[in-house]
C-alpha positions as CSV (number, residue, x, y, z in Angstrom):
1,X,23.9,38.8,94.2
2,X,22.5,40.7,97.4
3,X,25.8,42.1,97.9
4,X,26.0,43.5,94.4
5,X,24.2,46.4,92.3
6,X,21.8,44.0,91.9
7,X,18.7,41.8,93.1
8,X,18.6,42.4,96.8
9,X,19.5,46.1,96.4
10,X,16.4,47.6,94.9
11,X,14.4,49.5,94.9
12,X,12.3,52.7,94.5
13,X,10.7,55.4,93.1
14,X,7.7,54.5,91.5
15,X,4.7,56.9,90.9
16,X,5.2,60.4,91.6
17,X,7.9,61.4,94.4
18,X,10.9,59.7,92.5
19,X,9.3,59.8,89.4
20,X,7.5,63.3,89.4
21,X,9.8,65.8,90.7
22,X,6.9,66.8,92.4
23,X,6.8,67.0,96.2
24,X,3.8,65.3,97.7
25,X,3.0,62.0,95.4
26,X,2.2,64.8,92.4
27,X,-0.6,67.3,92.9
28,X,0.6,68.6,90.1
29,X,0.5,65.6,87.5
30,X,-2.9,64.9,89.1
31,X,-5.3,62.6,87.6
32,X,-6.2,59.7,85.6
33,X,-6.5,61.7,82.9
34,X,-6.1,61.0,78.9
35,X,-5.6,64.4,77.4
36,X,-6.5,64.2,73.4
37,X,-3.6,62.0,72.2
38,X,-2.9,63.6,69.0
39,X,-2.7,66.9,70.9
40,X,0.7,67.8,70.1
41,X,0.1,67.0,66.4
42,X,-0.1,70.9,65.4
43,X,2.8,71.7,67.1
44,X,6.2,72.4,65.1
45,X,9.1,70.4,66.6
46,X,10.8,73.2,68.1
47,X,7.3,74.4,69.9
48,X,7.3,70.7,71.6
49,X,10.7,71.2,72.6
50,X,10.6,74.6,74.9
51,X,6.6,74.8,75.6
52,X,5.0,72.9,77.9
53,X,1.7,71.8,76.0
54,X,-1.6,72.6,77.4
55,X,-3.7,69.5,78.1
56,X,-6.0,71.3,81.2
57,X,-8.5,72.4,78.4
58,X,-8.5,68.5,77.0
59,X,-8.9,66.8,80.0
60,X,-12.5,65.2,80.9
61,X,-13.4,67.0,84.0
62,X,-15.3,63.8,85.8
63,X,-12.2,61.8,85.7
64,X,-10.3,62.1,89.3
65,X,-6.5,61.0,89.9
66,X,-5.8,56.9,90.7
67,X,-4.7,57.4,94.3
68,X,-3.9,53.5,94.3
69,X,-0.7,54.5,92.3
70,X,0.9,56.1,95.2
71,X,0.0,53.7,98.1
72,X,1.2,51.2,96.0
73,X,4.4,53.2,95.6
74,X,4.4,54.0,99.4
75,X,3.9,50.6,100.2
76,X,6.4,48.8,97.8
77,X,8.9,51.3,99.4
78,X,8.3,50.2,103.0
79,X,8.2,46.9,101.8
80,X,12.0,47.4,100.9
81,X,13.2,48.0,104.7
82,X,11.3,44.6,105.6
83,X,12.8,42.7,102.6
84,X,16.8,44.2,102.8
85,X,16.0,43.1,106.5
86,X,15.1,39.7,105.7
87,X,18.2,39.4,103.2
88,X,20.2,39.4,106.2
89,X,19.0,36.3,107.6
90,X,18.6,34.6,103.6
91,X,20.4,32.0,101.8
92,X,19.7,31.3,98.0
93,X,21.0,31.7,95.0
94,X,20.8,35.7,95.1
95,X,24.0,35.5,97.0
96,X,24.4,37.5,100.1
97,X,23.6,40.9,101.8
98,X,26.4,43.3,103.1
99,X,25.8,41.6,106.4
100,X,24.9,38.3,107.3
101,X,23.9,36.8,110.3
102,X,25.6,33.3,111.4
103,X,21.7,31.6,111.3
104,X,19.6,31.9,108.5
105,X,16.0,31.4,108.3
106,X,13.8,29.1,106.1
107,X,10.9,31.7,106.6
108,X,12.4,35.1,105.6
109,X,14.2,33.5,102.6
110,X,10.9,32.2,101.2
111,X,9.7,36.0,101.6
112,X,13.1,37.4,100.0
113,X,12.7,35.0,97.1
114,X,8.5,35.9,96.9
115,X,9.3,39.7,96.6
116,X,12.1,39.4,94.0
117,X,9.8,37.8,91.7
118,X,7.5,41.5,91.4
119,X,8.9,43.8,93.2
120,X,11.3,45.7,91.1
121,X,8.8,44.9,88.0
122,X,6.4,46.9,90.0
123,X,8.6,49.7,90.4
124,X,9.8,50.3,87.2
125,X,6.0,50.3,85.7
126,X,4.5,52.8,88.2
127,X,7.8,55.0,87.6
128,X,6.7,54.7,83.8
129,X,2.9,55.2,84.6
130,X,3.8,58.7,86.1
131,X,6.4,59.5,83.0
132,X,3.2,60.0,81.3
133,X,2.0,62.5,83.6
134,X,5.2,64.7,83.5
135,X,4.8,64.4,79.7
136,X,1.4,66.1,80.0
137,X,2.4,69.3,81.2
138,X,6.0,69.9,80.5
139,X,7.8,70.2,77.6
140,X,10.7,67.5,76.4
141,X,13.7,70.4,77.8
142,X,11.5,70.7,81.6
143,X,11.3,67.1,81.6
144,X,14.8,66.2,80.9
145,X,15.7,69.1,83.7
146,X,13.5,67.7,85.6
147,X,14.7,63.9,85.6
148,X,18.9,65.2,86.1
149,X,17.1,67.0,89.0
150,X,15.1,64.5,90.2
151,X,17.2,61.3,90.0
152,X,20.8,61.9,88.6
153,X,21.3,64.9,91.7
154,X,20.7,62.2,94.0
155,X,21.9,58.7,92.4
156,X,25.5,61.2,91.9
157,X,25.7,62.3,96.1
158,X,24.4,59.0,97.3
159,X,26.6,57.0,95.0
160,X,29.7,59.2,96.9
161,X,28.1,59.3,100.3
162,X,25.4,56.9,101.5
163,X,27.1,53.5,99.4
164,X,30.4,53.7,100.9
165,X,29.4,53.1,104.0
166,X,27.4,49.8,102.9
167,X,30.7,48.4,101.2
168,X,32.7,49.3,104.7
169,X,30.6,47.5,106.7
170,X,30.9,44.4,104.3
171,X,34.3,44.4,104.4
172,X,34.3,45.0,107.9
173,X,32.5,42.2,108.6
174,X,35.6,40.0,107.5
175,X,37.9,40.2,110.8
176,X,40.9,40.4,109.5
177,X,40.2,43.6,108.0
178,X,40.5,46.6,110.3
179,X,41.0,49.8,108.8
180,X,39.0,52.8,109.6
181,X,36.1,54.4,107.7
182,X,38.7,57.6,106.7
183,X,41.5,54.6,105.6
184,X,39.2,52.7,103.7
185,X,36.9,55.9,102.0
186,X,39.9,56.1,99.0
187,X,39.7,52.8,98.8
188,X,35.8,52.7,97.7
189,X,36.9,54.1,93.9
190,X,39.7,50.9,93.5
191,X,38.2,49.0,90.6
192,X,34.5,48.6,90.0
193,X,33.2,45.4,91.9
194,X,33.4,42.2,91.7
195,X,36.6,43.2,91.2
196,X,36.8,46.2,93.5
197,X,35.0,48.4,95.6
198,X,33.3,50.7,93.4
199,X,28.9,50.0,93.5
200,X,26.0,52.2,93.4
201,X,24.2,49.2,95.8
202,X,20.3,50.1,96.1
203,X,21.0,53.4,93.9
204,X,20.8,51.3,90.5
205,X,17.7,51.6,90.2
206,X,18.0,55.8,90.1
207,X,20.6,55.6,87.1
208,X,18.3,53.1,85.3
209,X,15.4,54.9,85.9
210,X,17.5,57.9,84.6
211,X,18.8,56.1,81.2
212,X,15.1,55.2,80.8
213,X,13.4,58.4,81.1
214,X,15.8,59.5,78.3
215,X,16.1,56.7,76.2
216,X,12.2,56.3,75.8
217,X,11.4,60.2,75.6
218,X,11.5,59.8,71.7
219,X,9.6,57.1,71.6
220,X,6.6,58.6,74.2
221,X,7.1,61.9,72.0
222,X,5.9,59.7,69.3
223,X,3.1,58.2,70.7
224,X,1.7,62.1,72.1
225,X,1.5,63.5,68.1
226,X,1.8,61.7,65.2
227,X,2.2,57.9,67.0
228,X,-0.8,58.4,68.5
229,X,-3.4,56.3,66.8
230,X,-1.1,53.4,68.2
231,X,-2.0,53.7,71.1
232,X,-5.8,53.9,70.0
233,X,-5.3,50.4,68.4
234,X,-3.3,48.9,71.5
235,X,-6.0,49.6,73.7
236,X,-8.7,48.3,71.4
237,X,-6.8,45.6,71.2
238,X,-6.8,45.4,75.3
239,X,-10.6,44.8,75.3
240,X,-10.2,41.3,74.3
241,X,-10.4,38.7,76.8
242,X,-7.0,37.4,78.1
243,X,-4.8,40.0,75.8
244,X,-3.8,42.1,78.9
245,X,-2.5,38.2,79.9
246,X,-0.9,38.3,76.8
247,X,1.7,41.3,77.6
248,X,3.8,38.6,79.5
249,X,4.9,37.4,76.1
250,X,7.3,40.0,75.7
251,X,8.9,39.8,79.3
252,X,9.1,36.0,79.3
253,X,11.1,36.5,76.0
254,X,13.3,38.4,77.4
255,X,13.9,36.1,80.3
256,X,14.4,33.2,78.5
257,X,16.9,34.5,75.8
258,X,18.9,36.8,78.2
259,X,19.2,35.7,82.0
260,X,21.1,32.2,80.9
261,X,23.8,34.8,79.2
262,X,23.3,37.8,81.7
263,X,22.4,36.8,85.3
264,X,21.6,39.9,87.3
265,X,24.6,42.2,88.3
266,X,23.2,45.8,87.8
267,X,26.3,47.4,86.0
268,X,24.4,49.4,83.5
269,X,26.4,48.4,80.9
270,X,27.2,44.4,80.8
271,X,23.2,43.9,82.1
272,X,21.1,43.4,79.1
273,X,18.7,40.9,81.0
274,X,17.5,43.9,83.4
275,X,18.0,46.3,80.9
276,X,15.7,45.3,78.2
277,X,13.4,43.9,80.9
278,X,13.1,46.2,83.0
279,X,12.6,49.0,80.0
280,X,9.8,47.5,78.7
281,X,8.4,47.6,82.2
282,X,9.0,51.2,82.7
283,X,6.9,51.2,78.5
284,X,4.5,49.2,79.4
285,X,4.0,51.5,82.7
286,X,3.5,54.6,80.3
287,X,0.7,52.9,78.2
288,X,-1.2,52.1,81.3
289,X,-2.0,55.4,82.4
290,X,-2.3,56.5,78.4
291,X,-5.2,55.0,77.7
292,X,-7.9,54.3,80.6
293,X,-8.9,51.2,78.5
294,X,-6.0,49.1,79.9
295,X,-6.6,50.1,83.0
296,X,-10.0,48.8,82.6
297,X,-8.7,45.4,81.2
298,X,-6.7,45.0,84.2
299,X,-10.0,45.1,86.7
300,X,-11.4,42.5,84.3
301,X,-8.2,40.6,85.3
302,X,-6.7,41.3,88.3
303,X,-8.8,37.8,89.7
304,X,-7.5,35.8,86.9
305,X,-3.8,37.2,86.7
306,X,-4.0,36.4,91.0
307,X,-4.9,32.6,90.3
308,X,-2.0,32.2,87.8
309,X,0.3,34.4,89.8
310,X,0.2,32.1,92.6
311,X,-0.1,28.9,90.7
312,X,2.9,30.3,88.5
313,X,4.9,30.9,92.0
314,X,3.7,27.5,93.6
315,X,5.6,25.6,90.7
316,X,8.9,27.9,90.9
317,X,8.9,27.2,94.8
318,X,8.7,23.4,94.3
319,X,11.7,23.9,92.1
320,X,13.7,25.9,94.6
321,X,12.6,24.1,97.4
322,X,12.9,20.1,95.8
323,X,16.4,21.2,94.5
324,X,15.7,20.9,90.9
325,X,16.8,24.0,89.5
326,X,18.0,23.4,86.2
327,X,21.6,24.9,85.9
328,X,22.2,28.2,84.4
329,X,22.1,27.9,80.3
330,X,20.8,28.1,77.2
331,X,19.5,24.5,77.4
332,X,15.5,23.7,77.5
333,X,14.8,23.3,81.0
334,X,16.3,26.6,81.8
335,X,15.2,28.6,79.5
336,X,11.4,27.1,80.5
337,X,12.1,28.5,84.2
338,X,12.9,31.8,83.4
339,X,10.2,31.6,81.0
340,X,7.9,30.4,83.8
341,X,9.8,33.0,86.2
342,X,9.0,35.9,82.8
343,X,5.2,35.6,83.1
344,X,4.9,34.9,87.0
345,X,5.7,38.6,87.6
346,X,3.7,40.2,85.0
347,X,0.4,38.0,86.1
348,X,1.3,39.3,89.7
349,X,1.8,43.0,88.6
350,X,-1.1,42.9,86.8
351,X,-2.9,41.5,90.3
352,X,-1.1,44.0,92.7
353,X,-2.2,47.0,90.3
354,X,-5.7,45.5,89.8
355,X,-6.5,45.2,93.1
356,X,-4.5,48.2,94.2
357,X,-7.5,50.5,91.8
358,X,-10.4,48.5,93.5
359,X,-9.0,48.6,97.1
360,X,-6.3,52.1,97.3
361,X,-8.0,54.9,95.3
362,X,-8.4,57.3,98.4
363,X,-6.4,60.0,99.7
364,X,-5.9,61.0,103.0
365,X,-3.0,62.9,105.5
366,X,-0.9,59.5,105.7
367,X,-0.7,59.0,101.7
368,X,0.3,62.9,101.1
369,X,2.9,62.8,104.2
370,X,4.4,59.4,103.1
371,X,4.2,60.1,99.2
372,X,6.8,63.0,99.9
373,X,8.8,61.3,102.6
374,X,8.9,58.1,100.2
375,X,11.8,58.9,98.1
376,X,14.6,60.4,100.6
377,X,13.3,57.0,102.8
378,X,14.2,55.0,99.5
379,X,17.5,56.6,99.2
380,X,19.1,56.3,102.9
381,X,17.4,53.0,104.4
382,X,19.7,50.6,103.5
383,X,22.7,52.8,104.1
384,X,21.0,53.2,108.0
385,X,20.1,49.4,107.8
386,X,23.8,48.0,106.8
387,X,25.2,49.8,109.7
388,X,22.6,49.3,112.3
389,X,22.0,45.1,111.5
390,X,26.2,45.1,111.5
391,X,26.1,45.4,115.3
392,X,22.8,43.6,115.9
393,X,23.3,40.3,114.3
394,X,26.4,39.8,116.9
395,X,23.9,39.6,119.7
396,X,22.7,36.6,121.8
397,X,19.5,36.5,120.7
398,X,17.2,34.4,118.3
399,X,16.2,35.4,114.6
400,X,12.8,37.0,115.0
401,X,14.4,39.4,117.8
402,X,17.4,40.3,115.7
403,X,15.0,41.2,112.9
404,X,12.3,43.2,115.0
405,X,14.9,45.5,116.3
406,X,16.9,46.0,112.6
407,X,13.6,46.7,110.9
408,X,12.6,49.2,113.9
409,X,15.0,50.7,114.7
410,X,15.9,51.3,111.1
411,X,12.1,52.5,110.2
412,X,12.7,55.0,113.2
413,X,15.7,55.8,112.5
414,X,15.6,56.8,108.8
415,X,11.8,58.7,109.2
416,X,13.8,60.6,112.1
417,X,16.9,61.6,110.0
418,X,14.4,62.4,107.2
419,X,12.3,64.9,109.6
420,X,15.7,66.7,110.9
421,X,17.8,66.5,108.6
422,X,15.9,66.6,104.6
423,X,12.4,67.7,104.9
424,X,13.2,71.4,105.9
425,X,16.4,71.9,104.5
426,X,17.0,72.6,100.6
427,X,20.4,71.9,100.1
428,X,19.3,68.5,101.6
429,X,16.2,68.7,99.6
430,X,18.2,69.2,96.2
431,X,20.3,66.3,97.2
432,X,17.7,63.9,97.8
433,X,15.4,65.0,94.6
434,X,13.1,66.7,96.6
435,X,12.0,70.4,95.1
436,X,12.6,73.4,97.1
437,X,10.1,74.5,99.7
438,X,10.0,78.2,98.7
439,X,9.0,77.1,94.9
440,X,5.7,74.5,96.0
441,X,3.6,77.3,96.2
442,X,4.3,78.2,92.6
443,X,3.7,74.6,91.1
444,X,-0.3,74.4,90.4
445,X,-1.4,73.9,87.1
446,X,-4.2,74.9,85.4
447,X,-6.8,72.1,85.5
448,X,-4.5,69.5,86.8
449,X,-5.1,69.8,90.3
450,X,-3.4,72.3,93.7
451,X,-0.3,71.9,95.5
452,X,-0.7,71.6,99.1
């Protein structure tokens, strides 16, 4: 439901701002780069625990960092303000936004129900690719600082201050309701919803991102020392033609034993569907950047993975459009759709990332600006956008207007609040997971590239 935890309320970290802790899309966890993977073999268990190993000396010196990681971060994050926008105007069986607008629109639901399909898939993978980064140069106790730092600080004050208003507005929306924002705060922690007020909204995907960085740290510890040969055979395995293809398996599984029992509601705990799918994501993100042989698999099949990503999507739009859905169950036809709807994302993550390294790998003032600003925008544009599309879908005016001045106004807004309010403050920076300003001259590591 849009108006839940859930499908429309997405989405964002990916590479390095929410996923680094570092400040400017991670000058710190630099490049490309595949330390020795048996590295940490020597090491005694307690060792791995408090020191951060050393991978600088490892590290082949003519690799450079995968700038298309971050634009594709930046860029699925401003893709969020266009799609929460469109949700307004949207009817489908997501549900609905916190606001509506009387007329909906053919047009922006098609592109609502287009994003769903990779978007948060996307997401979860980069935030998993730069896990593997953080791993390279801190040890298990930094990193676990790191993420309560870097994502529960910020899922904790935003769940308290930038949902409530979200659910106000929503119930505001309903006319007979007509108690003030101070009236109705107390009222935000009665029940968890459907049942209640209580959400997290667009901040689920912080607390998953959370459980994931700890549930999976064992298992990436393993894979860094005595696991490693694993991932040696993996990406052997990846130089076969079609197996990258093959990694859709998995996620189709998933979507065809769990969705018919567990729809979508982001709750954490009564969400296996998301859960398991979206974990194996965030794994799946962390063997990418391990092992520069999958990486090369996916140029070999970024032109492939694009034909069957959009002949994939082509069939599940004729569904939606020719009303033959199959109802939600465990019976044959459904569990082929979500099968069908398992693989369509994967073939168009795999095209996205593909031709995100032939077409993104540069830096420049834009990408190191935005790469910082990314993650505070992630965290207060829907809160800004609720509140500001609220007022404008009352207005006289046609669709395309109402949506040019929410998306504006809201991109202005939130980059201005960001500018005054987060970037030069660190309480505000704390809050938002950003790292203090006084400590980013003291974060360069040894062979892993400066801080600016």
């Amino acid at each position: 439901m849009f108006n839940q935890p859930d499908e429309l309320s997405s989405q964002a970290d990916a590479v390095r701002n929410l996923d680094s802790g570092n400040d400017k899309s991670a000058q710190i966890q630099d490049s490309r780069l595949n330390p020795v993977l048996n590295s940490n073999a020597a090491q005694t268990p307690t060792t791995a625990l408090v020191q951060p190993v050393n991978y600088s000396a490892q590290i082949p010196s003519q690799l450079g960092r995968r700038y298309e990681l971050d634009w594709l971060r930046v860029l699925a994050v401003l893709l969020l303000l266009y799609f929460h926008t469109s949700a307004i105007f949207y009817t489908g069986e997501l549900g609905e936004f916190y606001v509506k607008n009387n007329q909906s629109s053919q047009a922006m639901s098609w592109f609502v129900t287009f994003v769903h399909q990779w978007h948060m898939p996307l997401f979860f993978l980069l935030s998993g690719a730069s896990t593997w980064f953080a791993l390279s140069f801190r040890s298990t106790l930094q990193y676990v600082q790191e993420r309560f730092n870097r994502l529960f600080i910020p899922f904790l004050f935003g769940t308290l201050v930038l949902v409530p208003p979200q659910v106000y507005y929503r119930l505001l929306s309903n006319p007979s309701y007509q108690d003030s924002y101070l009236q109705f705060y107390p009222q935000f922690f009665n029940g968890i919803r459907p049942q209640g007020n209580f959400e997290w909204s667009h901040l689920w995907f912080v607390i998953y991102l959370f459980v994931f960085s700890l549930i999976a740290l064992p298992l990436f510890l393993h894979l860094r020392g005595a696991g490693a040969h694993l991932l040696s055979k993996l990406s052997v395995s990846m130089e076969k033609p079609g197996a990258i293809l093959l990694l859709a398996l998995p996620l189709a599984a998933i979507e065809a034993g769990l969705r018919p029992q567990w729809p979508g509601f982001q709750n954490l705990y009564d969400d296996w569907a998301n859960f398991c799918l979206y974990l194996l994501y965030f794994i799946y993100g962390y063997l990418l950047s391990s092992e520069p042989k999958i990486g090369q698999a996916i140029d070999r099949h970024k032109g492939i993975a694009l034909v069957l990503a959009v002949s994939s999507m082509l069939a599940l739009f004729s569904l939606w459009e020719t009303g033959s859905l199959p109802e939600r169950g465990y019976s044959l036809e459904y569990i082929f759709y979500q099968f069908l709807r398992g693989v369509d994302s994967w073939f168009w993550v795999i095209a996205l990332i593909g031709l995100g390294r032939s077409y993104l790998n540069f830096n420049n003032k834009l990408l190191q600006y935005a790469s910082t600003a990314s993650y505070p925008f992630y965290l207060l544009h829907q809160t800004i956008l609720v509140i500001i599309g609220f007022y404008v879908v009352r207005w006289n005016v046609g669709v395309m207007q109402k949506f040019f001045v929410i998306s504006t106004t809201t991109l202005i807004t939130t980059i201005a609040m960001y500018e005054l309010l987060i970037r030069r403050n660190n309480v505000a920076r704390f809050l938002f997971g950003l790292k203090p300003i006084c400590s980013q001259r003291n974060l360069v590591q040894p062979g892993l590239g400066s801080k600016d």
